[in-house]
C-alpha positions as CSV (number, residue, x, y, z in Angstrom):
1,X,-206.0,-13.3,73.6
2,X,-202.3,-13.6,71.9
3,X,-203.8,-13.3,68.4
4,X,-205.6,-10.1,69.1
5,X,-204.6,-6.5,67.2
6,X,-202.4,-4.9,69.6
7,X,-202.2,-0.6,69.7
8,X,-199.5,1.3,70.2
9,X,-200.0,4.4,72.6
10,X,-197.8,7.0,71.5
11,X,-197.8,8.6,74.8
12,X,-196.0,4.8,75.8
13,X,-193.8,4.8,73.1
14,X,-192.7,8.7,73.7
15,X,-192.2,8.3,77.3
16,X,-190.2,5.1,76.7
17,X,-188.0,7.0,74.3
18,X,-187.3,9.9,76.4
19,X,-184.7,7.8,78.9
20,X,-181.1,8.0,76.8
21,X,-180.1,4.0,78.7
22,X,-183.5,3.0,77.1
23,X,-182.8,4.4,73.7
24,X,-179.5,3.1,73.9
25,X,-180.9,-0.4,74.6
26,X,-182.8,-0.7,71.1
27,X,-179.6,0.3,69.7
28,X,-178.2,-2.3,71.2
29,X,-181.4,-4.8,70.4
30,X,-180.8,-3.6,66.6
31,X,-178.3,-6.2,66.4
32,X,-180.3,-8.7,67.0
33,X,-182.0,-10.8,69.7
34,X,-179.7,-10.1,73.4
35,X,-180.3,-12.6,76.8
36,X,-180.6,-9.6,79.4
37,X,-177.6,-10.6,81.7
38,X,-175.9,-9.3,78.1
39,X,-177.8,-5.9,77.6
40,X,-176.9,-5.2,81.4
41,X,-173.4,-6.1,80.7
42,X,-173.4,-3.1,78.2
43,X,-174.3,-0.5,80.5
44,X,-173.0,0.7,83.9
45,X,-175.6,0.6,85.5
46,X,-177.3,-1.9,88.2
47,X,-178.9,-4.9,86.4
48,X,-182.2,-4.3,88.8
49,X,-181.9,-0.7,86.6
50,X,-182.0,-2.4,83.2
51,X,-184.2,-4.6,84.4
52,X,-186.7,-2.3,85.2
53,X,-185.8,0.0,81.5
54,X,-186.6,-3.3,80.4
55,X,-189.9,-3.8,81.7
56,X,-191.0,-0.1,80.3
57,X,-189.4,-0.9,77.0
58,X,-191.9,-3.9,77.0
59,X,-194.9,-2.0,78.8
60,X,-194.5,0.4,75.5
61,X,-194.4,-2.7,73.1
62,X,-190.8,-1.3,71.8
63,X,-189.2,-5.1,72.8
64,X,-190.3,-8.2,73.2
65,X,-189.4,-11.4,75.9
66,X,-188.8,-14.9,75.0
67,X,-188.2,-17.0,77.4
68,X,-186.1,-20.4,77.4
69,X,-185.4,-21.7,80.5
70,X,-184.4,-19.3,83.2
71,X,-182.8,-16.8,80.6
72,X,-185.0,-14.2,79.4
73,X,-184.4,-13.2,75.7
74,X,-185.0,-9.7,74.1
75,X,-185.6,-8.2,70.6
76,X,-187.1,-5.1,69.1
77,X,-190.7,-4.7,67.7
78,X,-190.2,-2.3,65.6
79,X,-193.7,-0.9,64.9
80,X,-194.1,1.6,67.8
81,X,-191.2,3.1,66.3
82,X,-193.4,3.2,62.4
83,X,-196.3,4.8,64.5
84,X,-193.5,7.6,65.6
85,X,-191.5,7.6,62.0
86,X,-195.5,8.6,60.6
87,X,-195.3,11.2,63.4
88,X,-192.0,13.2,62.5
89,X,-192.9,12.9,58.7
90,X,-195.0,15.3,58.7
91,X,-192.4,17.7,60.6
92,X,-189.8,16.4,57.8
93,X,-191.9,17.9,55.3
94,X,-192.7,21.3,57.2
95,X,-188.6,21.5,57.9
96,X,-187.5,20.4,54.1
97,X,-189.9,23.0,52.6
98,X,-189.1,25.8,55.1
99,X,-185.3,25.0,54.3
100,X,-186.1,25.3,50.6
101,X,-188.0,28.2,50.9
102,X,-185.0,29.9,53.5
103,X,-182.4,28.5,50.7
104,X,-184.0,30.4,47.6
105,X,-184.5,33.6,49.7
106,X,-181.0,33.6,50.2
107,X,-179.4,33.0,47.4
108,X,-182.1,35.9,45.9
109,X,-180.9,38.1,48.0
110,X,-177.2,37.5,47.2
111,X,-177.5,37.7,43.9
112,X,-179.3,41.1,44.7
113,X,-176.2,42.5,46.6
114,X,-173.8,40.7,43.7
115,X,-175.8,43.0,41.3
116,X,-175.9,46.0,43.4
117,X,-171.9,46.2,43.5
118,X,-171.8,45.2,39.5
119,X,-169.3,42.0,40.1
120,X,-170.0,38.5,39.4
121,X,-169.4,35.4,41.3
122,X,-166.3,34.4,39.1
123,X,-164.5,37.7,39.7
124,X,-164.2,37.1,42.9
125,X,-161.5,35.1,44.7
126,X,-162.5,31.9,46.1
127,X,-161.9,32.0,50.0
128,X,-160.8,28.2,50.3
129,X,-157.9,29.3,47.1
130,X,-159.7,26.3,44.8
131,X,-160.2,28.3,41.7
132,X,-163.7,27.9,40.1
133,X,-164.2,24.8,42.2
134,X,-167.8,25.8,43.1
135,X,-169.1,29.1,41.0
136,X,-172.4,28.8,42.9
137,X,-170.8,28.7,46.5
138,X,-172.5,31.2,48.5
139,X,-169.7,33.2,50.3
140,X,-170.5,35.7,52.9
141,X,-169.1,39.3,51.8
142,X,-167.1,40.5,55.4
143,X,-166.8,43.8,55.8
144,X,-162.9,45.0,56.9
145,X,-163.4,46.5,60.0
146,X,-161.7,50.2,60.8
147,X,-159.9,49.9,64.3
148,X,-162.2,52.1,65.5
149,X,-165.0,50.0,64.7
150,X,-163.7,46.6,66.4
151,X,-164.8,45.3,69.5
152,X,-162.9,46.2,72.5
153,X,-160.9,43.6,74.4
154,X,-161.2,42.8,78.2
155,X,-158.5,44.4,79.4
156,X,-157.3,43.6,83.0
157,X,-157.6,40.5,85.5
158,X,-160.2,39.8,87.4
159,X,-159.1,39.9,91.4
160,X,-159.3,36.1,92.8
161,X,-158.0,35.1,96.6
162,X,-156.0,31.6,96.9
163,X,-159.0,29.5,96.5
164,X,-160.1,30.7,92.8
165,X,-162.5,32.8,94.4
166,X,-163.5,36.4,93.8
167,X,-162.8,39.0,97.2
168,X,-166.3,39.5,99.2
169,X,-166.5,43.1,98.9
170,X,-166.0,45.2,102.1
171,X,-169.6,45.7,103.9
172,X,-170.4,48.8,105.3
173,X,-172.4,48.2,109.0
174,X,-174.8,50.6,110.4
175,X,-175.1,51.2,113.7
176,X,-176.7,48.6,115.8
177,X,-176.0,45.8,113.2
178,X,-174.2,42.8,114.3
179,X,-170.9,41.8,112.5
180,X,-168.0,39.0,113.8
């Protein structure tokens, strides 16, 4: 039975990941092989807590247990985390060519409004004062606002009693209605 093919349930391996202490513990089991009195050492938490993020790490086939003796050893099994890596790549694609793709439109459209007002990108002055460090830099064009124009500021306080508190505002009662 210990030479069979073991498979990896991504549901396991997602739910496993979800708990930050748990994905903090294969950080930790990165390193190297960890006795669990050390990986509970690490966190401050119980140790009946990381024991039990221990026994779902393992349920998920994310670590492994030696044992020697009474101490019980951990280290990571890294190919739960392959079966998710082959997961995300295909999102990694979708996101690097929607980034391209978002990347060309812009820079299309600026050199649209760069040849609408009949300047080029080396007449105008660099905003970080490097001259010509980056001709290509794409700098947002920010229009000078007339005071008219600007947002108005908050003006006053708000009214707060000693405790921080804003006033209850004054109820009016009808007749009938019961007020202390």
């Amino acid at each position: 039975m210990r030479n069979q093919p073991v498979t990896y349930s991504a549901e396991a391996t997602f739910g496993a990941l979800a708990d930050p202490t748990r994905r903090a513990v294969l950080d930790l089991l990165r390193k190297g092989r960890q006795p669990a009195g050390q990986i509970a050492q690490a966190f401050p938490v119980s140790r009946p807590a990381i024991s039990k993020h221990l026994r779902l790490l393992r349920r998920a086939h994310l670590v492994n247990e030696h044992r020697e003796g009474r101490h019980r050893f951990y280290h990571l099994n890294p190919e739960p985390l392959r079966a998710v890596d082959s997961w995300l790549e295909q999102y990694r694609t979708f996101w690097t060519t929607s980034l391209n793709n978002l990347k060309a439109f812009v820079e299309a459209e600026y050199a649209k409004e760069l040849g609408g007002q009949g300047t080029s990108l080396e007449s105008e002055p660099h905003a970080s004062g490097a001259a010509d460090s980056h001709p290509n830099e794409l700098r947002p064009h920010i229009p000078k606002l007339e005071s008219s124009q600007r947002p108005k500021e908050k003006s006053g306080r708000v009214e707060q009693n000693r405790s921080g508190h804003r006033p209850r505002k004054n109820r009016t009662y009808r007749k009938g209605d019961r007020h202390s």
